[in-house]
C-alpha positions, 0 to 999 in steps of 0.5 A: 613471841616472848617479847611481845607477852612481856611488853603486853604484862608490863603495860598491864601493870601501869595500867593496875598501878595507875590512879586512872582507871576506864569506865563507860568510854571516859577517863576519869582522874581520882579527885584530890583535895584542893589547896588553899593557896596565899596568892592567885591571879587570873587574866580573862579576855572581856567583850562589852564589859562582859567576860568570855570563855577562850575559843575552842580550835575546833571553832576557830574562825580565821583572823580575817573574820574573827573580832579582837578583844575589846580589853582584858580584866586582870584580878588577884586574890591575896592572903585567902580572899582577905585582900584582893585587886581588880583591873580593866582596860578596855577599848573599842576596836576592829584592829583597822591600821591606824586607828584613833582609840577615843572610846577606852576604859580604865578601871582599878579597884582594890578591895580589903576586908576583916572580920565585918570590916571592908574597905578599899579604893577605886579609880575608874575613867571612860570616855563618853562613847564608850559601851559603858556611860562617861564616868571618872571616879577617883575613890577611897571608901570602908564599910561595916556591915552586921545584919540589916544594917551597913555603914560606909564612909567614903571620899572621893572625885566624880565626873559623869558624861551622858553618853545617850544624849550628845547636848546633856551637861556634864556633873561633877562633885568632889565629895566625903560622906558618911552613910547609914542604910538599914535594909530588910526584905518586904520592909521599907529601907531606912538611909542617913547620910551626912555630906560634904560636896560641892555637887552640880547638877543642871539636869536634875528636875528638883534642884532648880539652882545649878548655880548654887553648891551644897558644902554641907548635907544632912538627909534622911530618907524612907523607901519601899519598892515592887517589881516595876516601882519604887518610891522614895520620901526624903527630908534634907537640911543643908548650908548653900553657898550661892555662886552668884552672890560672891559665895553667899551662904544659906539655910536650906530644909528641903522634902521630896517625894519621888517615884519611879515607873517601869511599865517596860523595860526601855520607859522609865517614868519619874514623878516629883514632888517636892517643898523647899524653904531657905532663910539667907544669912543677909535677910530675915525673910523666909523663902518658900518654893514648893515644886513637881516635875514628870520626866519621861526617858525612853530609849527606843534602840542602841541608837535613838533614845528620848527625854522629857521634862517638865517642870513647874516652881513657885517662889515667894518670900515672907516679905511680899518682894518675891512671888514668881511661878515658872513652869518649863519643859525640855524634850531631847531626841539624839541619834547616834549615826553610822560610825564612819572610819574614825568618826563617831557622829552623833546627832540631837534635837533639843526643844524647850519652853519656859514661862515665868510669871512675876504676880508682883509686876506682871508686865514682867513676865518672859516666855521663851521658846528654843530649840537647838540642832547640834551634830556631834562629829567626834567626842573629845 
């Protein structure tokens, strides 16, 4: 019986000694004061893009029924937050024997900052069937920011595919720019910016010469938004090299107007206006080009999504020689099929029209009408 009042006084006392004391059925542990550490490093499982918190062994399904991780995001922060890195690898699997990983993502970002002063790297590449759009991006940027106002320069490589639409081109620049932007809530946002690139972009609406490259670009522009819209006027000055006369370069201003429309979250209606005026370096003549489009994206799943286009642009020239108007359309349905093992099938429709008038010579004028049937078997 002594022996038993002694083991009960001796665990009393851990009890009274302790920093954890019993209240209301919990155990709760005195706070302590957290210690800034100089380096800190983390490693999260991600699904989609998307962290996810690590399964409970109370709900743990069996491996058989449980899907793998699609990549892990790994990030450290160094010298208190001051300097800091990011990494992604990703890839779309069910953990089937043998399977080909056509559909991954790679991601690297490092990121530095003092005072008002950001700076860092990136280096981002993605296959174009992958959960996230096509995109390769190699990219070494710095910014300030104070107030309202921000400035960043940056220099870099990008490719982007278009994952939703199986016949799209693919755009690719090599870029260094400069970006002034002043931005305040209810007010409209004012940019400046300066580029050097050689950008191309054949499905863009406004830019009707995707033969042509842009080494040098001033643009400045206003915005102002609401909740389902935004618009935007821009007014742009640039030196073209034209690829199909041996690098032929001219003087191009160029003002656009342009808007956006979401009455629903998977519409998205984009107007056009725009005004273009270009003076080659072999010709004393002036040539105009006012033009406007409407295009129409609607996704209307994960799988089936629609574009439209039309287009309308007249060309004429000081010198009475040129004088044309060409309106086209474009509409592209692609479906992306049942995946089958390794396959990814994808599946697009492609119609267009375009008619263009020569008021010089009208015997001259062409009207053509495509369309085009293509089955994606598997994305390289």
């Amino acid at each position: 019986m002594y022996v038993y009042v002694k083991i009960a006084l001796f665990a009393a006392s851990l009890i009274v000694a302790s920093p954890v004391c019993g209240s209301q059925e919990e155990w709760h542990v005195s706070p302590k004061p957290v210690q800034s550490s100089v380096f800190q490093a983390d490693l999260t499982p991600i699904v989609n893009g998307s962290p996810i918190a690590p399964p409970s062994v109370r709900n743990l399904s069996p491996t058989t029924d449980r899907s793998h991780f699609n990549g892990l995001l790994s990030s450290t922060t160094w010298l208190k937050g001051a300097f800091s890195t990011e990494a992604e690898v990703a890839a779309n699997h069910d953990g089937s024997p043998g399977e080909d990983r056509t559909t991954r993502l790679t991601r690297l970002g490092v990121t530095g900052s003092t005072g008002l002063v950001r700076y860092g790297m990136k280096y981002r590449t993605a296959d174009p069937a992958s959960e996230a759009s096509g995109q390769a991006q190699r990219e070494a940027w710095g910014e300030w920011n104070i107030g309202t106002m921000a400035i960043r320069s940056a220099v870099g490589q990008q490719w982007t595919y278009f994952r939703d639409d199986a016949s799209a081109d693919r755009v690719k620049q090599n870029y260094n720019r400069i970006d002034v932007t002043w931005k305040k809530p209810a007010w409209p946002h004012l940019a400046f910016s300066y580029a050097q690139n050689t950008a191309s972009n054949t499905m863009d609406s406004i830019s009707l010469y995707p033969q042509r490259a842009n080494p040098h670009t001033v643009e400045a522009a206003v915005g102002y938004g609401g909740g389902i819209w935004d618009a935007k006027l821009a007014s742009r000055y640039g030196i073209e090299t034209d690829l199909l006369h041996h690098g032929a370069e001219s003087q191009a201003k160029t003002q656009t107007v342009t808007a956006s429309l979401r009455p629903i979250p998977t519409l998205t209606i984009t107007p056009a206006l725009g005004y273009r005026a270009e003076r080659p370096e072999w010709s004393s003549a002036r040539i105009e080009s006012p033009s406007a489009s409407l295009t129409m994206n609607y996704k209307q799943s994960q799988r089936v999504s629609v574009t439209a286009m039309g287009t309308y642009l007249n060309l004429r020239s000081s010198d009475k020689l040129i004088d044309l108007d060409t309106i086209g359309g474009k509409g592209i349905v692609s479906w992306e099929l049942e995946p089958l093992r390794d396959w990814k099938p994808q599946l697009s429709f492609e119609g267009g029209y375009n008619l263009q008038v020569n008021r010089l010579m009208p015997s001259a004028q062409t009207e053509n009408i495509s369309g085009l049937l293509r089955l994606v078997l598997a994305t390289m």
